[in-house]
ZAKE-723051 format. One line per 3 residues: number of its first residue (from 1); their letters; for each residue x, y, z of C-alpha. Coordinates in nm, 4 decimals. Layout:
% ZAKE-723051
NUM) a) X/Y/Z; ...
This chain:
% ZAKE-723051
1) xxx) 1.6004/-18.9982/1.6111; 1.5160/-19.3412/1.7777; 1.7707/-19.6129/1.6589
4) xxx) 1.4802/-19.8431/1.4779; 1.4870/-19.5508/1.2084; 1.8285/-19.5717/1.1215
7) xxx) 1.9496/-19.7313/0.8546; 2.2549/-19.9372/0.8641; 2.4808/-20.0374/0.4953
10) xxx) 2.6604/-20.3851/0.5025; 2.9734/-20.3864/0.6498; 3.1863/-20.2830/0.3496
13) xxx) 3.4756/-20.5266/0.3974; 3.2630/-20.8712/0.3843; 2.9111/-20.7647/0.4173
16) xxx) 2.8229/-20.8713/0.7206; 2.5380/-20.7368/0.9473; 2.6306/-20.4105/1.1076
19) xxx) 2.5044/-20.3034/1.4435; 2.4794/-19.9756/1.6491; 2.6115/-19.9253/1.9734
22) xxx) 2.5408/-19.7502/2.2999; 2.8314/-19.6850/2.5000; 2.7501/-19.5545/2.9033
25) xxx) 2.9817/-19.3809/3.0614; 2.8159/-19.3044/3.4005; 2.8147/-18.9500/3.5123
28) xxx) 2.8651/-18.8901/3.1834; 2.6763/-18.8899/2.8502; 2.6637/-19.1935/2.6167
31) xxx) 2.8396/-19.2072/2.2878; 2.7633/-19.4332/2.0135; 2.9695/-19.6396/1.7517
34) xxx) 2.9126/-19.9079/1.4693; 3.0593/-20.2644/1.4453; 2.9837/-20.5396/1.2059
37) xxx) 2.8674/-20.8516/1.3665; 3.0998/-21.0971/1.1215; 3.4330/-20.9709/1.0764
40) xxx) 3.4195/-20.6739/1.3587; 3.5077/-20.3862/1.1567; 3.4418/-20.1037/1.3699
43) xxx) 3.3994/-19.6970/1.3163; 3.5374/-19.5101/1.6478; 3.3100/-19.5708/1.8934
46) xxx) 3.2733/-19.1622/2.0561; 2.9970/-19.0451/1.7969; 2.7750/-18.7773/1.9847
49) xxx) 2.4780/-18.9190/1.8612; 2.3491/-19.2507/1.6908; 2.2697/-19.0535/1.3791
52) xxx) 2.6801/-18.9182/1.3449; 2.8027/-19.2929/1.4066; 2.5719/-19.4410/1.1229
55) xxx) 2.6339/-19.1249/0.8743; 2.9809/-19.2382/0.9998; 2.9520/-19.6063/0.8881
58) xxx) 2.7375/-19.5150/0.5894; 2.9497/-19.3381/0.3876; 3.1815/-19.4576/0.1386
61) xxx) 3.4120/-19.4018/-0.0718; 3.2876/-19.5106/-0.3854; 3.0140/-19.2985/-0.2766
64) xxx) 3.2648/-18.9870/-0.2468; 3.4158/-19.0925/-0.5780; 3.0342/-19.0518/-0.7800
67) xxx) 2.9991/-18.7183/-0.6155; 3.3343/-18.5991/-0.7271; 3.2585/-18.6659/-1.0905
């Protein structure tokens, strides 16, 4: 999935602009994280795969909470 297709929630804590992030490790492969752009809340940064790190970012736990009831 190329990165212009994924879609990125505020940053939950002050709703900020959140950005994705390529990490290169050479000789190895590249992992991929999420950090907010205003207060730098972060999710780990050693996602597989763009998609994992914005599922990552994306959920919440109000969201959790809805499903639950």
């Amino acid at each position: 999935m190329p990165n212009e297709e994924i879609k990125l929630k505020p940053c939950p804590f002050c709703g900020g602009e959140p950005v994705l992030q390529e990490h290169v490790f050479h000789g190895y492969r590249s992992t991929f994280g999420v950090v907010c752009l205003d207060c730098c809340c972060e999710t780990r940064q050693f996602y597989d795969t763009a998609k994992e790190a914005a599922d990552a970012w994306n959920r919440r736990a109000k969201d959790a909470e809805k499903r639950l009831r």
